[in-house]
py3Dmol code that shows the C-alpha trace and the ligand (Angstrom):
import py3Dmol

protein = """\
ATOM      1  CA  UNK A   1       0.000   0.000   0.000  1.00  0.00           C
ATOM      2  CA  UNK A   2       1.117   3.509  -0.968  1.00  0.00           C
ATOM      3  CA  UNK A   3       1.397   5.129   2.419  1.00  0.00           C
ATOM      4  CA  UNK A   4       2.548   8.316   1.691  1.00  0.00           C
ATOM      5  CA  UNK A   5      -0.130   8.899  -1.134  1.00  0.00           C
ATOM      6  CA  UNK A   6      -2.968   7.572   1.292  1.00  0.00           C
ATOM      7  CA  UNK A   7      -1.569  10.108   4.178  1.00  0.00           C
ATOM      8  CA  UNK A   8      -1.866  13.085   1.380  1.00  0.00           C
ATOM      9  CA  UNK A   9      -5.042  12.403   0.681  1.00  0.00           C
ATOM     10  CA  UNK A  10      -6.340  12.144   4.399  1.00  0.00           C
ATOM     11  CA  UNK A  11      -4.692  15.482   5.064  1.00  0.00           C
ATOM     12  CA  UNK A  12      -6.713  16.866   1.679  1.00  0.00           C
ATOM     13  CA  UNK A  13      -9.823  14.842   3.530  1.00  0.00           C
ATOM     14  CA  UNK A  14      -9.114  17.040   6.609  1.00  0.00           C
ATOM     15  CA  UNK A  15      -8.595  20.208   4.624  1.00  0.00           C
ATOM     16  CA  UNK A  16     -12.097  19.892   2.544  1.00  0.00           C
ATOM     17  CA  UNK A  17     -14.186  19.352   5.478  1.00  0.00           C
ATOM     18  CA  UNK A  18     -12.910  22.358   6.926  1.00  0.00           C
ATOM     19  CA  UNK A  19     -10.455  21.236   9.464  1.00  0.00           C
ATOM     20  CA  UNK A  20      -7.059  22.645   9.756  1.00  0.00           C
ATOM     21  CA  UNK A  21      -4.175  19.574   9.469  1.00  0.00           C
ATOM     22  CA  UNK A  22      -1.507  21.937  11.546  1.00  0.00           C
ATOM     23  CA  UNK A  23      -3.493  22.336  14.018  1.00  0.00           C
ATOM     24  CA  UNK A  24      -1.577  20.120  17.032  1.00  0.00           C
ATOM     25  CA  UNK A  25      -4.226  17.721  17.539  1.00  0.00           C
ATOM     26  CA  UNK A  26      -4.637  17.030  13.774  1.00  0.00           C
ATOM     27  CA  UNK A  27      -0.547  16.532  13.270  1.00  0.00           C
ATOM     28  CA  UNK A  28      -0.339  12.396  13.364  1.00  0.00           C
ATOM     29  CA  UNK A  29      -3.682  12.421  12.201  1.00  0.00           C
ATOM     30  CA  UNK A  30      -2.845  11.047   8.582  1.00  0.00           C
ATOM     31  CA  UNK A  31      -0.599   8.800   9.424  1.00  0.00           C
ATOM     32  CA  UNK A  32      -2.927   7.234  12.018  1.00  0.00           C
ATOM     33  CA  UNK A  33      -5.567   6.562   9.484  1.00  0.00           C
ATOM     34  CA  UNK A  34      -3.233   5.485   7.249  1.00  0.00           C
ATOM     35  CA  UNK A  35      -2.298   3.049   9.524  1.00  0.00           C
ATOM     36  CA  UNK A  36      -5.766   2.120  10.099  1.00  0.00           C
ATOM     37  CA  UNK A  37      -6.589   1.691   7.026  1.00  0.00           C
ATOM     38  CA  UNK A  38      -3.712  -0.691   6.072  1.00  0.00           C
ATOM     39  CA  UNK A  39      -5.102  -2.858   9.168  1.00  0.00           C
ATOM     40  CA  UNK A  40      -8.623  -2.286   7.772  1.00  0.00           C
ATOM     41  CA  UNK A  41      -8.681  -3.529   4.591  1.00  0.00           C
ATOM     42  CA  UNK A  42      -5.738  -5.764   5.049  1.00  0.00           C
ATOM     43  CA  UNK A  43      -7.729  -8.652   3.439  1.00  0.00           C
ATOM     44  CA  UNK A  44      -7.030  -7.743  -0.270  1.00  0.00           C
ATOM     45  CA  UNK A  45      -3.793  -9.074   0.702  1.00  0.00           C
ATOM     46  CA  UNK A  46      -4.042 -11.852   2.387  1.00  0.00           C
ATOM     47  CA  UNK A  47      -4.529 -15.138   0.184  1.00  0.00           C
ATOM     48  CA  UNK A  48      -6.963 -17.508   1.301  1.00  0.00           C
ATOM     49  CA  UNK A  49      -4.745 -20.312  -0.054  1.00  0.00           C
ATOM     50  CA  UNK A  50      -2.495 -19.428   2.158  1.00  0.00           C
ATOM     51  CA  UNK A  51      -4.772 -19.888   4.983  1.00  0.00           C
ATOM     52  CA  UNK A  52      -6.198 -23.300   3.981  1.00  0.00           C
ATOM     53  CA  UNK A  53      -2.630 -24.175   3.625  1.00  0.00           C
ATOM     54  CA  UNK A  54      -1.564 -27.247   5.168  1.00  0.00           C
ATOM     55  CA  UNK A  55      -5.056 -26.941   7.667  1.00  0.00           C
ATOM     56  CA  UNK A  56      -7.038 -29.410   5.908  1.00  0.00           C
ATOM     57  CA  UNK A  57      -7.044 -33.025   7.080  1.00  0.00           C
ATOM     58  CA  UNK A  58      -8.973 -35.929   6.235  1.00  0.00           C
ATOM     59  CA  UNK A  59     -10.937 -37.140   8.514  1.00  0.00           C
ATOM     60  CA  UNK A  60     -14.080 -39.477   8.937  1.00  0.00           C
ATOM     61  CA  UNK A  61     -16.277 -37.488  10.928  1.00  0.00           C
ATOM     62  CA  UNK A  62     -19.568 -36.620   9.219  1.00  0.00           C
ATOM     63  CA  UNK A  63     -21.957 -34.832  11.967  1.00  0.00           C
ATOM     64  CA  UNK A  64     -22.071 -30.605  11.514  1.00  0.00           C
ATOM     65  CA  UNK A  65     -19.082 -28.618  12.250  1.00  0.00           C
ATOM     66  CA  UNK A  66     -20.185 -25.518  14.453  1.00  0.00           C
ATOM     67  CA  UNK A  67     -18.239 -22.423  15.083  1.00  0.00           C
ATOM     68  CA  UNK A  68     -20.730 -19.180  16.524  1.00  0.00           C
ATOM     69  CA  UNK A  69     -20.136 -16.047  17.439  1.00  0.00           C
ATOM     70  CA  UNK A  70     -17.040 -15.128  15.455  1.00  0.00           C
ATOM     71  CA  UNK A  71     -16.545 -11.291  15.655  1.00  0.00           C
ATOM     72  CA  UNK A  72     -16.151  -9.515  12.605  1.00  0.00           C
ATOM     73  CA  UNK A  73     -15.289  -5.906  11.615  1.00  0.00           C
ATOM     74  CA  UNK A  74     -15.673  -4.612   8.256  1.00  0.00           C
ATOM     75  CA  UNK A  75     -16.336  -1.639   6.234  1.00  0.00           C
ATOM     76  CA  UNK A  76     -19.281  -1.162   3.858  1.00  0.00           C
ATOM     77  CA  UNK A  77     -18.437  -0.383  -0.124  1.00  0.00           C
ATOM     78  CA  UNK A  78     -20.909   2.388  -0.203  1.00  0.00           C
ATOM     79  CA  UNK A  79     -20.053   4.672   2.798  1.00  0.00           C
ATOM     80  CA  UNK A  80     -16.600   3.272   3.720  1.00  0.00           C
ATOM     81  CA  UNK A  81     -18.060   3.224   7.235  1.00  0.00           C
ATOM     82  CA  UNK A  82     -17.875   0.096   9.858  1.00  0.00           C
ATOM     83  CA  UNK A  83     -20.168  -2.577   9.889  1.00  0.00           C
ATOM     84  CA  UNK A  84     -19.764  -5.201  12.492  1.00  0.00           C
ATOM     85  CA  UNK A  85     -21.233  -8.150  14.568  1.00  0.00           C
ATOM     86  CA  UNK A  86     -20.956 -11.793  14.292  1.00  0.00           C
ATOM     87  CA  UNK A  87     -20.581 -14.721  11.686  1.00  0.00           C
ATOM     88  CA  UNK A  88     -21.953 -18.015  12.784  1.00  0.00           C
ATOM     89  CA  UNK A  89     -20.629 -21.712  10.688  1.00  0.00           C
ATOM     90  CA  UNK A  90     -21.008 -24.276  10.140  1.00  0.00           C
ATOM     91  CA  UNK A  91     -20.533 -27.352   7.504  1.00  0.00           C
ATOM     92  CA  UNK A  92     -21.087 -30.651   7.535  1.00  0.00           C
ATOM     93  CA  UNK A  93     -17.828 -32.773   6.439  1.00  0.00           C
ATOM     94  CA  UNK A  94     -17.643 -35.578   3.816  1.00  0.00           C
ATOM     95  CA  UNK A  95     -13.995 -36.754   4.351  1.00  0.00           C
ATOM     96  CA  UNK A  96     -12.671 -33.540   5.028  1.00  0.00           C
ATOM     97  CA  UNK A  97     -12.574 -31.205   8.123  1.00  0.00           C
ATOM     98  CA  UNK A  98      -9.961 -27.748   8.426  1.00  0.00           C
ATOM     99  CA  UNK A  99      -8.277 -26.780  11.558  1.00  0.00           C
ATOM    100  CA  UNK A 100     -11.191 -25.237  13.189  1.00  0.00           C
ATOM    101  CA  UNK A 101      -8.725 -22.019  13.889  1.00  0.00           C
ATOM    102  CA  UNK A 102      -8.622 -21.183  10.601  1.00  0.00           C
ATOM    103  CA  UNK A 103     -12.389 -20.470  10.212  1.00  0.00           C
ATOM    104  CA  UNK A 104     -12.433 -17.281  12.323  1.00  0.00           C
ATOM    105  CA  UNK A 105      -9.343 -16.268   9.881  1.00  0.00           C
ATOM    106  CA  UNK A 106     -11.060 -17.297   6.719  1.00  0.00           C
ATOM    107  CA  UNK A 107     -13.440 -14.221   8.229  1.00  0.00           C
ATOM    108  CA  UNK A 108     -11.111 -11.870   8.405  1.00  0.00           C
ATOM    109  CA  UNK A 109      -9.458 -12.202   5.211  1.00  0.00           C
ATOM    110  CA  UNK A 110     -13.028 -11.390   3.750  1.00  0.00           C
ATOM    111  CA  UNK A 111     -14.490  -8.736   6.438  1.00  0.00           C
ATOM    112  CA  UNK A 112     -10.554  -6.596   6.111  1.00  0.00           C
ATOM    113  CA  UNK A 113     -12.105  -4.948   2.789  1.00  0.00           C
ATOM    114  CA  UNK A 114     -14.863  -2.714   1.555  1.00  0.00           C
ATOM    115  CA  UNK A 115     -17.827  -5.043   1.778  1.00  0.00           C
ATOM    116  CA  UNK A 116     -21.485  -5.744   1.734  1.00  0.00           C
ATOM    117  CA  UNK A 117     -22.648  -8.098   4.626  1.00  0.00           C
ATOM    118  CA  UNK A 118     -24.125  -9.936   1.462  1.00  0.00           C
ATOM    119  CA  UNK A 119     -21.303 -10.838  -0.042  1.00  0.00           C
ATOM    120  CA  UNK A 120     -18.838 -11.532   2.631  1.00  0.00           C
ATOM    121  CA  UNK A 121     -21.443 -14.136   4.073  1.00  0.00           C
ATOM    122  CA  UNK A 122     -21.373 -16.017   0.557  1.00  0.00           C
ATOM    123  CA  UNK A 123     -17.517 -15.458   0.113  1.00  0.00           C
ATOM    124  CA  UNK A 124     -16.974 -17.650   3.382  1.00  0.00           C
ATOM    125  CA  UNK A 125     -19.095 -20.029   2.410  1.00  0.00           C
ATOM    126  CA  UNK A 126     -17.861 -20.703  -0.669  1.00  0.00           C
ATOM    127  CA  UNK A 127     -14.786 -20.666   0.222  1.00  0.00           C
ATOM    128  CA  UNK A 128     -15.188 -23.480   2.740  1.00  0.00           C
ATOM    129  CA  UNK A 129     -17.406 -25.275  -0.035  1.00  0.00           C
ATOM    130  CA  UNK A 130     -14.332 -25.415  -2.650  1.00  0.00           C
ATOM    131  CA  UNK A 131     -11.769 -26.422  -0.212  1.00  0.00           C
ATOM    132  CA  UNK A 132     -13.279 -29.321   1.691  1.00  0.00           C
ATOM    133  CA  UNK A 133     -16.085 -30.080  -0.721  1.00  0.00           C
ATOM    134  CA  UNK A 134     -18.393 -30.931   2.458  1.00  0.00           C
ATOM    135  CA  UNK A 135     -21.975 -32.200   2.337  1.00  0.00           C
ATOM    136  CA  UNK A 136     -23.033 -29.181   3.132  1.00  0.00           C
ATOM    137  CA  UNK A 137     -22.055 -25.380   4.748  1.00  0.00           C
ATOM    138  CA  UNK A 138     -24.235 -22.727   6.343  1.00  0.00           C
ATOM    139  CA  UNK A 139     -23.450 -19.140   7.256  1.00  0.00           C
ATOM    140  CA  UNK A 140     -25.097 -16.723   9.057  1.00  0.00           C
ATOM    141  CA  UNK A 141     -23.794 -13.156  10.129  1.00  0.00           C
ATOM    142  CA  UNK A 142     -25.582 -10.723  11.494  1.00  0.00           C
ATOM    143  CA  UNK A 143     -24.348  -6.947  12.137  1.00  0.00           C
ATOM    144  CA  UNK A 144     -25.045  -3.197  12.787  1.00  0.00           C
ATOM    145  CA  UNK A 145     -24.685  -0.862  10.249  1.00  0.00           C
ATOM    146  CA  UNK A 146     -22.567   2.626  11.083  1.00  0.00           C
ATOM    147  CA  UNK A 147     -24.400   3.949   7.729  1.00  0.00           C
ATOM    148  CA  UNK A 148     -27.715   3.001   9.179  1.00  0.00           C
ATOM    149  CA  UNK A 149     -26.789   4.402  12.628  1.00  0.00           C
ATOM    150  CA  UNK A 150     -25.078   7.155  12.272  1.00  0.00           C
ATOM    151  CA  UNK A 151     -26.799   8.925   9.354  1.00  0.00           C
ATOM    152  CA  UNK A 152     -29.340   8.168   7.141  1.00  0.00           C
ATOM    153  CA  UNK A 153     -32.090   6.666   9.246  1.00  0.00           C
ATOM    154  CA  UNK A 154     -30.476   6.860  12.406  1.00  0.00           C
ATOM    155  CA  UNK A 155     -31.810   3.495  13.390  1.00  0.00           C
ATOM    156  CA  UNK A 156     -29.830   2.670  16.286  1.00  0.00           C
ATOM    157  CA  UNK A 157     -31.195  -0.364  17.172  1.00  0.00           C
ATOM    158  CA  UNK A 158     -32.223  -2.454  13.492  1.00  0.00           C
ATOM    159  CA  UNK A 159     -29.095  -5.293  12.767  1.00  0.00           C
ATOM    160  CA  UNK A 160     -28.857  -7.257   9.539  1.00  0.00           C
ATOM    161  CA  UNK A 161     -28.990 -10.684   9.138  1.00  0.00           C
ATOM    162  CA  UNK A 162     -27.524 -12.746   5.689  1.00  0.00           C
ATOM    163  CA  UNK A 163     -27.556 -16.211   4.870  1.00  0.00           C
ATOM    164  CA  UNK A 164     -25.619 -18.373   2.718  1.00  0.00           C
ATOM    165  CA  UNK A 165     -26.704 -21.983   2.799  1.00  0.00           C
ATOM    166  CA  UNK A 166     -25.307 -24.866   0.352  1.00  0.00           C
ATOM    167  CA  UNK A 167     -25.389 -28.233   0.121  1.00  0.00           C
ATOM    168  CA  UNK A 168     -27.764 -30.144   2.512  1.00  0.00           C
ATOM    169  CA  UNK A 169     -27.914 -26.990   4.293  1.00  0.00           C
ATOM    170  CA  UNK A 170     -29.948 -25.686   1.367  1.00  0.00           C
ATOM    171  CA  UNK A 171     -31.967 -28.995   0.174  1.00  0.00           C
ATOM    172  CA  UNK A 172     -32.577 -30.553   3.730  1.00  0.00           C
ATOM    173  CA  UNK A 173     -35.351 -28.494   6.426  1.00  0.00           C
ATOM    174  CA  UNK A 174     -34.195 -30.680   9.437  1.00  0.00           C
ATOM    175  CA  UNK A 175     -30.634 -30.136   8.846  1.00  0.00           C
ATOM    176  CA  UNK A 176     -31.105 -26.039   8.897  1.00  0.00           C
ATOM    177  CA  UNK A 177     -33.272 -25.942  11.681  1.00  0.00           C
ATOM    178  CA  UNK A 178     -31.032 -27.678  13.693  1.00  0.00           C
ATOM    179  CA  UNK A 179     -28.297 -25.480  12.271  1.00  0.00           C
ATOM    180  CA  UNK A 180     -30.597 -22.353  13.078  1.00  0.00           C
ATOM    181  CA  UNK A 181     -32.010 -23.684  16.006  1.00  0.00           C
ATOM    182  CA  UNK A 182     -28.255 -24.049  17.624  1.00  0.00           C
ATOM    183  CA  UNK A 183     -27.141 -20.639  17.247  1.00  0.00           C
ATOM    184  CA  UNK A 184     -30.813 -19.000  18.056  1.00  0.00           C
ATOM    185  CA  UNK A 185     -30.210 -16.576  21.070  1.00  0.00           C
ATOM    186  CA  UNK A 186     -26.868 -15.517  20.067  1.00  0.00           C
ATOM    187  CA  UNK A 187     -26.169 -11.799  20.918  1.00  0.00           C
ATOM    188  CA  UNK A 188     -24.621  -9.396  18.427  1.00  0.00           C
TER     189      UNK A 188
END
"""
ligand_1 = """\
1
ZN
Zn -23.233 1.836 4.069
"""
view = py3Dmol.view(width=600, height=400)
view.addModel(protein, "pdb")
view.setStyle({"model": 0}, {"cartoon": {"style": "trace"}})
view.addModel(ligand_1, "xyz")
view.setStyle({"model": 1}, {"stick": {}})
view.zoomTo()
view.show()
């Protein structure tokens, strides 16, 4: 990432919205975004190949993989403002299971860019879908909205919840109500 470039163009940021960039409080200012923003959308350079690296083992377990309440932070394409909460998973294994750390980091590498919450839910689930070719996978993620909050409709208190179901996830009802009914009462 072009530091220096992104610093010049927070200072500009600070100029056009009528700030003053001397002023003392304001000095670090660009580099601290800049800085936050390389930590931010640090996803568009992280490989998920890299992740699934040497994490996928074969295995004959076949009853549903469940990891809930992974924290996420991300920013939304259309305001570049956060949107955050949590990403439930899970997938049900045919000869395959991953280390289960690397499912919280297969989040970040897709929540560390501009997103929508649509996407990012499918990303992860196809992602786990192409590398262990399970019977099935389910995502759910729900979050609050900065854009929503903050401005716009100021509704403080409305989340958003997206879905990405595959596999038996998608063509059996038992199999994603249990799924559903396992992470129901989660908190965002
Ligand atoms: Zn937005």
């Amino acid at each position: 990432m072009d530091t220096v470039k992104l610093q010049n163009i927070i200072t500009e940021l600070l100029q056009v919205i009528g700030e003053n960039p001397e002023r003392e409080g304001l000095l670090n200012t660009p580099k601290r975004v800049a800085k936050a923003y390389e930590f931010l959308t640090a996803g568009y350079h992280k490989k998920i190949e890299t992740v699934m690296n040497n994490a996928i083992f074969n295995e004959k377990y076949n009853e549903m993989v469940l990891v809930k309440n992974i924290d996420f932070y991300s920013l939304c394409e259309h305001h570049i403002l956060p949107f955050y909460g949590k990403v439930h998973i899970a997938y049900i294994p045919d000869g395959k299971i991953v280390g289960l750390s690397k499912i919280p980091r297969i989040v970040d590498v897709f929540s560390r860019r501009l997103q929508v919450q649509e996407r990012m839910t499918q990303e992860i689930a196809e992602t786990l879908n192409t590398y262990l070719q399970p019977q099935g996978v389910a995502v759910v993620s729900e979050a609050y909205h900065m854009c929503m909050m903050m401005r716009g409709v100021e509704k403080q208190n409305s989340s958003a919840t997206t879905s990405a179901m595959l596999g038996v996830f998608r063509e059996d009802a038992r199999t994603r109500t249990e799924f559903l009914q396992l992470i129901k009462g989660s908190k965002i």
